[in-house]
C-alpha positions as a Python dict, from the first residue, in 0.01 Angstrom:
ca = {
    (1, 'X'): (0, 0, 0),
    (2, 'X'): (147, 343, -130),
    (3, 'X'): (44, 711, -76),
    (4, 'X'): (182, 1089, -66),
    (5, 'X'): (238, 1270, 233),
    (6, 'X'): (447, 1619, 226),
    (7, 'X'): (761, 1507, 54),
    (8, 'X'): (668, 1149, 152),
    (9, 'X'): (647, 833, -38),
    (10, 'X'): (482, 575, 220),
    (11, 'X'): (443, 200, 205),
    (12, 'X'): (224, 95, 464),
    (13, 'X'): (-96, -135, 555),
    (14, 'X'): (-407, -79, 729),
    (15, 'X'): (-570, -401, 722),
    (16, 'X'): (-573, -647, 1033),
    (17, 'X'): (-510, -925, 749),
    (18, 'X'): (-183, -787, 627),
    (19, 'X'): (-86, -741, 1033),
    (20, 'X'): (-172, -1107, 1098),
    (21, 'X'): (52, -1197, 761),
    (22, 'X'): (390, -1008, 795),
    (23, 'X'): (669, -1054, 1021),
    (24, 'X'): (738, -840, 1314),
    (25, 'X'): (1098, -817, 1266),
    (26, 'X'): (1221, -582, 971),
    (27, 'X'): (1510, -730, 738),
    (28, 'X'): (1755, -494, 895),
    (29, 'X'): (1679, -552, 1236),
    (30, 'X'): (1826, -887, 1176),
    (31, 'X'): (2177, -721, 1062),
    (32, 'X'): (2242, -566, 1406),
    (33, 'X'): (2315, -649, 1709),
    (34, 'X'): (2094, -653, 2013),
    (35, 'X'): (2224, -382, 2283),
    (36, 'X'): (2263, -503, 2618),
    (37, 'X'): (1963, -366, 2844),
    (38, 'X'): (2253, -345, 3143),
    (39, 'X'): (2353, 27, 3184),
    (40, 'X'): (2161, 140, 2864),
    (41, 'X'): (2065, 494, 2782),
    (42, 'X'): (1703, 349, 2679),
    (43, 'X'): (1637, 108, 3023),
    (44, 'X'): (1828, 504, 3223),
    (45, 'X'): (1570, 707, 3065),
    (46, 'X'): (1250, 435, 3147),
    (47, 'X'): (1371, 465, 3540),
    (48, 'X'): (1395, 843, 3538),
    (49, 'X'): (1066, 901, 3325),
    (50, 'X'): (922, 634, 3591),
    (51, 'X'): (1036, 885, 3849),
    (52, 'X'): (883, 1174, 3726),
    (53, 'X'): (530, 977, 3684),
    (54, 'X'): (571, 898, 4016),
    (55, 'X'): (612, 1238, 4130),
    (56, 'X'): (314, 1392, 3886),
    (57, 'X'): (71, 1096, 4045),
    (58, 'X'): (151, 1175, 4421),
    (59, 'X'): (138, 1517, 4320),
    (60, 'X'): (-230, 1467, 4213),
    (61, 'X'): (-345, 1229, 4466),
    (62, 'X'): (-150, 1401, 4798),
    (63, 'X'): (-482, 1660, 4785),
    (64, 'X'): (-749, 1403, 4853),
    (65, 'X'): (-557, 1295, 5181),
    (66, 'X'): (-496, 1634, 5299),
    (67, 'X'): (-875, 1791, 5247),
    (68, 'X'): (-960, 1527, 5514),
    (69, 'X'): (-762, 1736, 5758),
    (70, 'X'): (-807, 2049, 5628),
    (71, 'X'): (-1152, 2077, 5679),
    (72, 'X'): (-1275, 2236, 6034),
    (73, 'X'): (-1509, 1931, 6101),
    (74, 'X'): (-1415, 1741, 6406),
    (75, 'X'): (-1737, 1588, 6431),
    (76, 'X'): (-1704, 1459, 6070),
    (77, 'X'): (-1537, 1110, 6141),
    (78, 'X'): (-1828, 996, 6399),
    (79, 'X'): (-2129, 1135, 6223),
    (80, 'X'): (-1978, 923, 5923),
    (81, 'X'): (-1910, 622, 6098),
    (82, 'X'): (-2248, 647, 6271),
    (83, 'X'): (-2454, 662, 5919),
    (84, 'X'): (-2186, 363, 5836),
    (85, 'X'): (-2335, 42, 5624),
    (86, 'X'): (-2137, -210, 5791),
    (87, 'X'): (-1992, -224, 6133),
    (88, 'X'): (-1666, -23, 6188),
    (89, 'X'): (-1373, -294, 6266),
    (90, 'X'): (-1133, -20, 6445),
    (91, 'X'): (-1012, 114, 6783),
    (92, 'X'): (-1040, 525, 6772),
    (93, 'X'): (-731, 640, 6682),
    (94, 'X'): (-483, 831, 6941),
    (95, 'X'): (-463, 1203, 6920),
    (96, 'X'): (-254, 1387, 6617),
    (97, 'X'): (94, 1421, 6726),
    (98, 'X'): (63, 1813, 6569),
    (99, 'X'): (-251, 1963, 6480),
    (100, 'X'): (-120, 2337, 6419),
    (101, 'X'): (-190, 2379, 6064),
    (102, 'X'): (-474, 2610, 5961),
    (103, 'X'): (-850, 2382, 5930),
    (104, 'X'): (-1117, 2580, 5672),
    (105, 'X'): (-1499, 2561, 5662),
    (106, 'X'): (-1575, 2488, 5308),
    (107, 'X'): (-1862, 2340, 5244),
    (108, 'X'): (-1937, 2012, 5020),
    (109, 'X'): (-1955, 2167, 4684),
    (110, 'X'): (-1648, 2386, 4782),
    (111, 'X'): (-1493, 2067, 4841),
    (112, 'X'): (-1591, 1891, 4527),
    (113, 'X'): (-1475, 2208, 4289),
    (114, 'X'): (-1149, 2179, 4457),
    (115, 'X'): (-1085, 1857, 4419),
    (116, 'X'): (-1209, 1811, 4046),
    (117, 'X'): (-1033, 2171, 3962),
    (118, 'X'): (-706, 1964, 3868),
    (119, 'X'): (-909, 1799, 3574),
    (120, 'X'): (-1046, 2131, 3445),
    (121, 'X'): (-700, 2256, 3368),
    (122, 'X'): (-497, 1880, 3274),
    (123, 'X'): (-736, 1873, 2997),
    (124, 'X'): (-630, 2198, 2852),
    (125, 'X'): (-300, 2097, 2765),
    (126, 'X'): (-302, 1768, 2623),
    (127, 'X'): (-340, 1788, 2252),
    (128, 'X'): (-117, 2144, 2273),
    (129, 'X'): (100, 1914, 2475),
    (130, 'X'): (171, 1650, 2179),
    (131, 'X'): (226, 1936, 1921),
    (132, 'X'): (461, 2130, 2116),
    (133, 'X'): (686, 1821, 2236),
    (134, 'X'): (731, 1732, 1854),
    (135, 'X'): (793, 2054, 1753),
    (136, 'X'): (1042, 2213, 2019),
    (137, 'X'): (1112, 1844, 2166),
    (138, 'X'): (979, 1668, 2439),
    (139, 'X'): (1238, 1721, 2759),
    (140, 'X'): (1190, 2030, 2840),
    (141, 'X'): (847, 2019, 2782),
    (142, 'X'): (824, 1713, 3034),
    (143, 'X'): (1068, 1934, 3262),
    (144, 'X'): (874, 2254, 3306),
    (145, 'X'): (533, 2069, 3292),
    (146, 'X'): (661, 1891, 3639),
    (147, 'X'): (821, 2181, 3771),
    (148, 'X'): (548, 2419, 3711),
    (149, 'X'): (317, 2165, 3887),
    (150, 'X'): (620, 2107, 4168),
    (151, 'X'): (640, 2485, 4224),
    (152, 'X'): (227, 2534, 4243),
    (153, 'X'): (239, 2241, 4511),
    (154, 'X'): (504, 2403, 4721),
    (155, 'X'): (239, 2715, 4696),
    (156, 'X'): (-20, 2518, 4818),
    (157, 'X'): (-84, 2586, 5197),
    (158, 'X'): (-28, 2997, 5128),
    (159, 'X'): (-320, 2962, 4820),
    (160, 'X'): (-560, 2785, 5135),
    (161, 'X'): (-520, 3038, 5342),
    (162, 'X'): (-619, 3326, 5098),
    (163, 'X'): (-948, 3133, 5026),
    (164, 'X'): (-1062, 2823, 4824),
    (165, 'X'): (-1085, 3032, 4490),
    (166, 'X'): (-708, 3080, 4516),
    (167, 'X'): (-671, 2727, 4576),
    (168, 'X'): (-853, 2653, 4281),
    (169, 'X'): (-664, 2832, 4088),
    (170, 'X'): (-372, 2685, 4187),
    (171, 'X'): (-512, 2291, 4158),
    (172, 'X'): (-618, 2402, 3773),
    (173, 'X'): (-258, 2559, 3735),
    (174, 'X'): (-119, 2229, 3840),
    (175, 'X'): (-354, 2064, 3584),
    (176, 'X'): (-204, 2254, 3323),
    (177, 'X'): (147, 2121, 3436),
    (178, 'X'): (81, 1766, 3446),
    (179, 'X'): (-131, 1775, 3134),
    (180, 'X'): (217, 1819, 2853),
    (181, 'X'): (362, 1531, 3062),
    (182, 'X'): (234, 1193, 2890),
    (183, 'X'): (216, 1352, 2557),
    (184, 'X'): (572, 1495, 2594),
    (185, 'X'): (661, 1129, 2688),
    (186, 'X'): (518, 957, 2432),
    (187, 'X'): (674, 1132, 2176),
    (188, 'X'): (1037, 1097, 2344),
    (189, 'X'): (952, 721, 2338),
    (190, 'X'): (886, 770, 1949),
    (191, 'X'): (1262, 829, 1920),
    (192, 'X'): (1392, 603, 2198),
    (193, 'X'): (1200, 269, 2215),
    (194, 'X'): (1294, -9, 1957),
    (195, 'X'): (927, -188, 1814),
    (196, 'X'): (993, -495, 2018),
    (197, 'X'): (1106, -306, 2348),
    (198, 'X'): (812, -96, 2355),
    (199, 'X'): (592, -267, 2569),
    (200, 'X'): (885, -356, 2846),
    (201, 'X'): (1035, 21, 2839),
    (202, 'X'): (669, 195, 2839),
    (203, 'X'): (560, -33, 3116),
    (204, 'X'): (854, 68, 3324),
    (205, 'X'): (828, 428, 3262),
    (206, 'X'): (467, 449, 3352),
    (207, 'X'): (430, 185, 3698),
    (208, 'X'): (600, 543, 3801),
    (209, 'X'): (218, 698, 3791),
    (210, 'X'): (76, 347, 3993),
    (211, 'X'): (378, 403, 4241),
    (212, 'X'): (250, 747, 4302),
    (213, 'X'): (-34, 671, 4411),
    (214, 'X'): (16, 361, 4588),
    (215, 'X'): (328, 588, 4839),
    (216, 'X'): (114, 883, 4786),
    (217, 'X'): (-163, 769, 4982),
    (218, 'X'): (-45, 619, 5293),
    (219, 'X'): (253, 834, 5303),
    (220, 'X'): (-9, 1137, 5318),
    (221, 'X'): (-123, 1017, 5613),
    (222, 'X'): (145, 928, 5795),
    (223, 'X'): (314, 1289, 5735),
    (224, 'X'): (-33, 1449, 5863),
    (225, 'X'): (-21, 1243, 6204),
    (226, 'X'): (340, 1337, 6260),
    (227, 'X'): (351, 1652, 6145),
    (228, 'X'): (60, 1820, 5911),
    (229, 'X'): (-73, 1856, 5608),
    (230, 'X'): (117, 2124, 5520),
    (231, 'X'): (387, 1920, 5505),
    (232, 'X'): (235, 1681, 5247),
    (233, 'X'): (338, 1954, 4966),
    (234, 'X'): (654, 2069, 5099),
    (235, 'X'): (785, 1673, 5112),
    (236, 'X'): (623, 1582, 4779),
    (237, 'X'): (712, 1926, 4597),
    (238, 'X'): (1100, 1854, 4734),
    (239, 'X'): (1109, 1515, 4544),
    (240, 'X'): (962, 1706, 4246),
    (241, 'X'): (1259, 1951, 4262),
    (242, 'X'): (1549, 1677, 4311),
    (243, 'X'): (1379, 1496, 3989),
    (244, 'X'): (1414, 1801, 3778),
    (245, 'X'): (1731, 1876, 3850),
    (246, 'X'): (1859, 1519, 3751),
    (247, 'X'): (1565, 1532, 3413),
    (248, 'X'): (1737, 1874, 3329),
    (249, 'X'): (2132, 1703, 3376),
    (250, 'X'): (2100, 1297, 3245),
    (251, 'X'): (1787, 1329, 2975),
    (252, 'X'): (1807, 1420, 2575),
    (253, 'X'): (1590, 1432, 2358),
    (254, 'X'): (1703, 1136, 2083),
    (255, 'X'): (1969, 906, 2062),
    (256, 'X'): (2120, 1151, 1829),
    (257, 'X'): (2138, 1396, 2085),
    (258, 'X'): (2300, 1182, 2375),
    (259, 'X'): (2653, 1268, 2446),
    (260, 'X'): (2713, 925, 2648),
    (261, 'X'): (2535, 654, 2496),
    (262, 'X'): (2763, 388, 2320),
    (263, 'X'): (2736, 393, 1959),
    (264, 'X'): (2609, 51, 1930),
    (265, 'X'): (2299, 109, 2149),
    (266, 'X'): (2262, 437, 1878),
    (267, 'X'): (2264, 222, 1594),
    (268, 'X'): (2056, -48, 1750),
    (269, 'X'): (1753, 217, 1843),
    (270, 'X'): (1821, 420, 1499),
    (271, 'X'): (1817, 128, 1327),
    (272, 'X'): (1485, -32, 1463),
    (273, 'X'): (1290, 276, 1409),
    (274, 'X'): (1494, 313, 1035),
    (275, 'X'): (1137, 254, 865),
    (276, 'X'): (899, 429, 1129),
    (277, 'X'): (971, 742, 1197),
    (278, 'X'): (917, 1040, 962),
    (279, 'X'): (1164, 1320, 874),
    (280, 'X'): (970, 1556, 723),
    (281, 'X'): (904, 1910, 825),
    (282, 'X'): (653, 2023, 1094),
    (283, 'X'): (332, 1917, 874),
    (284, 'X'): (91, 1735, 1037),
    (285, 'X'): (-169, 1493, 856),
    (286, 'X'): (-445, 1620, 1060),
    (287, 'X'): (-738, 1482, 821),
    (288, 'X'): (-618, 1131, 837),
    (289, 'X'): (-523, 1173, 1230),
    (290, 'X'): (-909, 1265, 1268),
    (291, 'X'): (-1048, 1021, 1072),
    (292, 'X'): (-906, 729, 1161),
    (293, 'X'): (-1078, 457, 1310),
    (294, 'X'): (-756, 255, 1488),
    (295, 'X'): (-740, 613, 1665),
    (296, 'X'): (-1089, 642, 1731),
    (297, 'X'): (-1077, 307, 1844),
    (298, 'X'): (-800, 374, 2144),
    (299, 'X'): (-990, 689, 2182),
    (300, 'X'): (-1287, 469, 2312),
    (301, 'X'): (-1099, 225, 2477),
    (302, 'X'): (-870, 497, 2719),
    (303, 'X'): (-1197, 662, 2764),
    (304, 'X'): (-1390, 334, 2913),
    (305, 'X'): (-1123, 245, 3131),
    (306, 'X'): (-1062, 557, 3279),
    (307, 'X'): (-1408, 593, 3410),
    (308, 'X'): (-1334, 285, 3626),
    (309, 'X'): (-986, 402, 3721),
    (310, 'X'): (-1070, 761, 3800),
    (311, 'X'): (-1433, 673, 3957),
    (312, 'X'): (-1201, 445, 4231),
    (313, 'X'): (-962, 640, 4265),
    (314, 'X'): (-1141, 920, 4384),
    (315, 'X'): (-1399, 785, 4526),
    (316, 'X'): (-1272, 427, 4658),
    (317, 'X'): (-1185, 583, 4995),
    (318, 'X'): (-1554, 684, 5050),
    (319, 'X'): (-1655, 349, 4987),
    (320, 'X'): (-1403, 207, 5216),
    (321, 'X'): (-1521, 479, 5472),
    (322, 'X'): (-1886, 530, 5438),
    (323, 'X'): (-1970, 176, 5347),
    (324, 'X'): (-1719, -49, 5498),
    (325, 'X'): (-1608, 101, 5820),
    (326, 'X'): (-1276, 171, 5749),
    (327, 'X'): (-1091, 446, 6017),
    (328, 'X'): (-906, 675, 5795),
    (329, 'X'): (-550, 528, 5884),
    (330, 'X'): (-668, 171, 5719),
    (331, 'X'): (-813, 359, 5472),
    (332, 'X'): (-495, 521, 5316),
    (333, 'X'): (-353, 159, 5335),
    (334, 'X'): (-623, -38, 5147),
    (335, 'X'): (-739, 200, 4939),
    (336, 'X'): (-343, 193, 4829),
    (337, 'X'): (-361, -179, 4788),
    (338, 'X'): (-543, -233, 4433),
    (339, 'X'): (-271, -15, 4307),
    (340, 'X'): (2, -208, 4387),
    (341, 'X'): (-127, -520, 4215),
    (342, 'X'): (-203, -284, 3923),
    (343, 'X'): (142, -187, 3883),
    (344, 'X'): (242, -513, 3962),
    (345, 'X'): (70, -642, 3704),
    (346, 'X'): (161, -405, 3452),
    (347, 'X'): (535, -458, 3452),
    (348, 'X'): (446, -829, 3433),
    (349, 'X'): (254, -777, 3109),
    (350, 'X'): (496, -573, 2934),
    (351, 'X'): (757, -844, 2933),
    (352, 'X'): (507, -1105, 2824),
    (353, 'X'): (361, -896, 2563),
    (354, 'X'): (730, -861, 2409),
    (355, 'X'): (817, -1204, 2478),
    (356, 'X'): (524, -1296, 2241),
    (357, 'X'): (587, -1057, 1962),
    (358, 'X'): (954, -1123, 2000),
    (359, 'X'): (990, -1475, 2033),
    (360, 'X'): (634, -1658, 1962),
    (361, 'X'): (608, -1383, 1646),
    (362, 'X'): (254, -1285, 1768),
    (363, 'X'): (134, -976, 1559),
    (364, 'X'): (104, -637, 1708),
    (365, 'X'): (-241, -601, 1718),
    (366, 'X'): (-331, -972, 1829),
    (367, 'X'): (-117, -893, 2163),
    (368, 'X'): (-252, -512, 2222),
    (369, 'X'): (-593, -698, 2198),
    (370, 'X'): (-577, -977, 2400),
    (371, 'X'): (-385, -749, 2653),
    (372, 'X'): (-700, -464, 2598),
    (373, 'X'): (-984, -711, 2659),
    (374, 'X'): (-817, -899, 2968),
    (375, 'X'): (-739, -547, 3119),
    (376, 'X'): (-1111, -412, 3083),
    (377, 'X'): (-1331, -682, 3082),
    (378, 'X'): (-1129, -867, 3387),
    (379, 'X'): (-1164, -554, 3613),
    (380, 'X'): (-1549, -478, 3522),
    (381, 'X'): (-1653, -848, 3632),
    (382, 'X'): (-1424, -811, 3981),
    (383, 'X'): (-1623, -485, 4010),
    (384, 'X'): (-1993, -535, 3977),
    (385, 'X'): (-1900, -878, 4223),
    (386, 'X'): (-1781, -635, 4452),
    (387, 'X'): (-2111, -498, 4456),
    (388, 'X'): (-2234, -817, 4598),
    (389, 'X'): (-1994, -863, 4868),
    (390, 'X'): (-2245, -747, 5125),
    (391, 'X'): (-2020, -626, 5477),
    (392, 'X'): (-1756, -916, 5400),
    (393, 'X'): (-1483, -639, 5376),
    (394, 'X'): (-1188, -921, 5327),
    (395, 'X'): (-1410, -1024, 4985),
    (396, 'X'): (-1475, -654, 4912),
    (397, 'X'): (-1105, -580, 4937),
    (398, 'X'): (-975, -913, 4762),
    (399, 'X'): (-1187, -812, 4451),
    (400, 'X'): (-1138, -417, 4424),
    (401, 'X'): (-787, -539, 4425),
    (402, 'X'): (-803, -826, 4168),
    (403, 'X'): (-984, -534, 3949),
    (404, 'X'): (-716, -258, 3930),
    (405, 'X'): (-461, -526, 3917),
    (406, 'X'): (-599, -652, 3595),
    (407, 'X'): (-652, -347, 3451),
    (408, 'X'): (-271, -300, 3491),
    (409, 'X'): (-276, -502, 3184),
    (410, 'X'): (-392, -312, 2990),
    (411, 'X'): (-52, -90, 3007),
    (412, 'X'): (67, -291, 2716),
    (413, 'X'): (-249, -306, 2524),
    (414, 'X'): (-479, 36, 2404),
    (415, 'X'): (-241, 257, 2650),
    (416, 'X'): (95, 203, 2412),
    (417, 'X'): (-101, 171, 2058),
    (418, 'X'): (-26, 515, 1995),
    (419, 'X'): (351, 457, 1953),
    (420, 'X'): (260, 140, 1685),
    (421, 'X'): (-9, 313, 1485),
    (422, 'X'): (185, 643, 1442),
    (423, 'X'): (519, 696, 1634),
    (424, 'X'): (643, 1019, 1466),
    (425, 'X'): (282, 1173, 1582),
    (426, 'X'): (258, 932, 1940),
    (427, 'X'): (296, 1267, 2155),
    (428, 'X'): (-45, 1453, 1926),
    (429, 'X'): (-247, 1096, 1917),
    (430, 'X'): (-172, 1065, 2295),
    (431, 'X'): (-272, 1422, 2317),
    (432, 'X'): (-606, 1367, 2169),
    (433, 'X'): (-682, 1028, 2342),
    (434, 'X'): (-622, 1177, 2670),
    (435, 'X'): (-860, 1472, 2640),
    (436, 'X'): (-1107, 1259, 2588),
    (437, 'X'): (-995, 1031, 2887),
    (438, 'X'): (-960, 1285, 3150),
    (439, 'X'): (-1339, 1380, 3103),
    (440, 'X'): (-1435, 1065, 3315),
    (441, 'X'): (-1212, 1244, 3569),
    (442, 'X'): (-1494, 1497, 3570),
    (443, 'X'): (-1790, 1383, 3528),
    (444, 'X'): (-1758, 1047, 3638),
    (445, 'X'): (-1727, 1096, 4034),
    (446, 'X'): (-1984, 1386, 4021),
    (447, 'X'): (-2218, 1126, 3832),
    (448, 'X'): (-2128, 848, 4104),
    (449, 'X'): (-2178, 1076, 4409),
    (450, 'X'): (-2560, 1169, 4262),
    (451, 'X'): (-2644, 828, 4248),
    (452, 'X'): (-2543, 718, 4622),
    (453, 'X'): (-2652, 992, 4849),
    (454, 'X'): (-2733, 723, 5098),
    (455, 'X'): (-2414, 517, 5055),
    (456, 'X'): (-2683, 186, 5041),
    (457, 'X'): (-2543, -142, 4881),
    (458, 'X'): (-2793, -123, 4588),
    (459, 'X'): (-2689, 249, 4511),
    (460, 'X'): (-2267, 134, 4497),
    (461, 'X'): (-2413, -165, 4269),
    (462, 'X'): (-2550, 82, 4036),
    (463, 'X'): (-2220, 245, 4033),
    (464, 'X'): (-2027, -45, 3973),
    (465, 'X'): (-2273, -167, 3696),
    (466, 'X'): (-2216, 161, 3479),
    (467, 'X'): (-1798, 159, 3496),
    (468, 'X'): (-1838, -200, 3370),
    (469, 'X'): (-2099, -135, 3152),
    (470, 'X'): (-1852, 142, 3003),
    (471, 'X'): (-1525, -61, 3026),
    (472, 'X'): (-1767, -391, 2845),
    (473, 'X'): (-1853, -158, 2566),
    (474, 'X'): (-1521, -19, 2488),
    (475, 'X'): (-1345, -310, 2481),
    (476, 'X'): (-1563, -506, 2233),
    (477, 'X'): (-1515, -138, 2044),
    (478, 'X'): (-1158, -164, 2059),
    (479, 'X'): (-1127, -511, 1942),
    (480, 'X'): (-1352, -472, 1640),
    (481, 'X'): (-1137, -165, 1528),
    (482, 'X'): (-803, -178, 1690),
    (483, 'X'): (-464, -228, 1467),
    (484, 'X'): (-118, -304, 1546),
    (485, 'X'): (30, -129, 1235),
    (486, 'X'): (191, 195, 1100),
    (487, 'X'): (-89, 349, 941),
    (488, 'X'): (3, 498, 579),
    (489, 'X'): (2, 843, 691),
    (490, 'X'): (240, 781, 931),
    (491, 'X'): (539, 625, 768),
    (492, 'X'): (859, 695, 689),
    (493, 'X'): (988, 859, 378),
    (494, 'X'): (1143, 719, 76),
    (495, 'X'): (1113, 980, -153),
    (496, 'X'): (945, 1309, -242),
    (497, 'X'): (630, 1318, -311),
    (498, 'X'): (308, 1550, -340),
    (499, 'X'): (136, 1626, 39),
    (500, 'X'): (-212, 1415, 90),
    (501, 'X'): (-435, 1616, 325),
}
């Protein structure tokens, strides 16, 4: 298959027949030599990118800890527990160590727009995000997004105490921060991750956002019984600042650009991506990004399974509150728990998925299915069961946890079909995808908290049916129009040509 794009001639294939058909490996791959993963430039730059995911996730998640004791409501934790579905199982807990910080007395919808504030401004920058990390390069970009989110965090306690809208304002600036950060790192991965290491490197680089929130969490509250929450942002925006300073000294944007990396990992990467990546000028097939249906598929897919993940993640300590009986110290704990099987998971199914491309010759798009549809429909079963586990809290636990921790499966299905579909435009698809993911972020909870004012069993079921409902549909969505292969539009060059709009 042959078209024109801007001084492009393309060969490519967009037919699930062809994927199936051809072998993964190129002809050149064959020709040279593997470079060790021991001390690599690649395997560095997956650790330090993991880093800085987990330092934009605790950055995000550090809030929802801290409004618990920044509210003025010291009745709050018994008229809860009284109202509770199931029995508490805890002793009350021993006085703060500290309780100096300032307390506030915002009221529940105060409450709510600060907490879903982040969301309003991380969906501005996403699709801006992907266009300006291919255009002025990604590290930077990734840089300043994390320090402008580190230095808004480290602002955080002076923006309470002038008044919830300046707190707002400073959650939404943070939003804007965070929101370059996966599209700049997508398209950095574009230039850095071989085809068959793409599921192993991506996998490492983003357990950083599941370790996030898994420390994030119970670290939160730990710092606020010891000392308060102030300190939650001055600890967590200090980690930001060491990670920049190491981003700013050991990162580059390419191969190309690395002063220290040995010339044969250079060749390897360069090599790999020989027939991938496009070296035209800044034009953008924006027609055929829009109207493609393996994009619109992902689309679909991210969206579905991040109304589960964000409807537990910010609401999952209510349940395990309101419903269960949880004191708030077990509650940063468990609530922390899925997570870790999530991430668990996720590194797991990055090295299978490129052990069967690799060495079993799977195609592309078999593997990003198969990962897809165990990582949504697995998690939307475990979560409408929950539903049914009545006041056995050990069941209810077991199963929210067997449901993130399959859904950390997906990592190396939908999540990293950007990079195969289009890798010179990764960071703008990623863009787009996640703009329409991070709307669950916002409606989702608000849609969730409307349907269980009275925290009953049958209203949580109704929750729980909907996110699976959602994750069911976009996975059957997702298989029907998923691929695994450089589209046409997105291929490299072989000689000039006419541009195709």
């Amino acid at each position: 298959f042959r078209t024109k794009i801007k001084g492009m001639d393309c060969y490519g294939s967009d037919t699930e027949k062809d994927e199936q058909q051809k072998p993964l490996l190129r002809e050149h791959e064959d020709k040279v030599r593997k470079a060790p993963v021991c001390g690599s430039s690649r395997y560095g730059l997956a650790l330090l990118s993991s880093y800085g995911f987990f330092v934009v996730y605790s950055l995000r998640v550090n809030l929802s800890v801290a409004m618990v004791e920044m509210l003025n409501s010291t009745h709050q934790s018994s008229a809860n527990h009284s109202g509770t579905v199931c029995p508490i199982h805890y002793d009350p807990s021993q006085p703060k160590h500290n309780n100096t910080a300032s307390v506030y007395n915002w009221n529940t919808k105060t409450q709510g727009w600060i907490l879903g504030s982040f969301f309003y401004g991380y969906i501005l920058t996403q699709i801006p995000g992907g266009y300006l990390a291919g255009r002025f390069g990604p590290k930077w970009l990734m840089g300043f997004g994390i320090l402008l989110t580190v230095i808004f965090t480290l602002l955080t306690p002076v923006a309470a105490d002038l008044g919830s809208g300046y707190l707002i304002a400073v959650r939404v600036m943070e939003g804007i921060g965070e929101g370059v950060t996966f599209p700049a790192m997508y398209t950095m991965w574009a230039a850095w991750a071989p085809p068959l290491e793409r599921s192993r490197l991506l996998t490492i680089s983003y357990i950083g956002a599941q370790l996030g929130t898994v420390i994030a969490l119970p670290l939160s509250g730990e710092i606020c019984f010891y000392l308060d929450w102030t300190y939650i942002f001055y600890i967590f925006g200090a980690v930001g600042l060491v990670w920049f300073v190491l981003w700013a000294f050991l990162v580059f944007d390419s191969p190309n650009t690395h002063p220290r990396i040995s010339e044969l990992e250079r060749l390897y990467i360069n090599t790999s991506l020989k027939d991938e990546l496009c070296t035209s000028s800044g034009y953008i097939p924006w027609r055929a990004i829009v109207t493609s249906k393996p994009l619109l598929a992902i689309i679909v897919a991210h969206f579905s399974y991040n109304w589960t993940f964000y409807t537990l993640l910010t609401l999952l300590p209510t349940y395990m509150n309101d419903v269960l009986g949880f004191s708030i110290q077990q509650n940063g704990f468990l609530s922390a728990l899925p997570y870790v099987g999530c991430a668990i998971l996720a590194v797991v199914s990055g090295q299978v998925a490129d052990y069967l491309r690799e060495s079993c010759f799977y195609p592309t798009v078999v593997v990003r299915k198969a990962f897809s549809l165990i990582g949504m429909i697995g998690p939307a079963g475990f979560l409408v069961a929950t539903g049914y586990t009545g006041c056995n809290y050990k069941l209810a636990v077991a199963f929210f946890t067997i449901s993130s921790s399959l859904g950390g499966t997906s990592a190396s299905g939908f999540n990293i079909n950007h990079l195969d579909i289009a890798p010179s435009y990764a960071g703008i698809l990623l863009g787009i995808t996640n703009t329409f993911a991070t709307i669950p972020g916002m409606v989702g909870p608000v849609i969730a908290k409307a349907l269980t004012q009275n925290n009953t069993m049958e209203e949580w079921q109704i929750v729980f049916y909907i996110a699976a409902a959602i994750n069911l549909f976009g996975s059957i969505f997702y298989t029907m129009f998923g691929r695994g292969k450089v589209q046409p539009w997105a291929v490299h060059t072989r000689s000039l040509g006419q541009r195709q709009f």
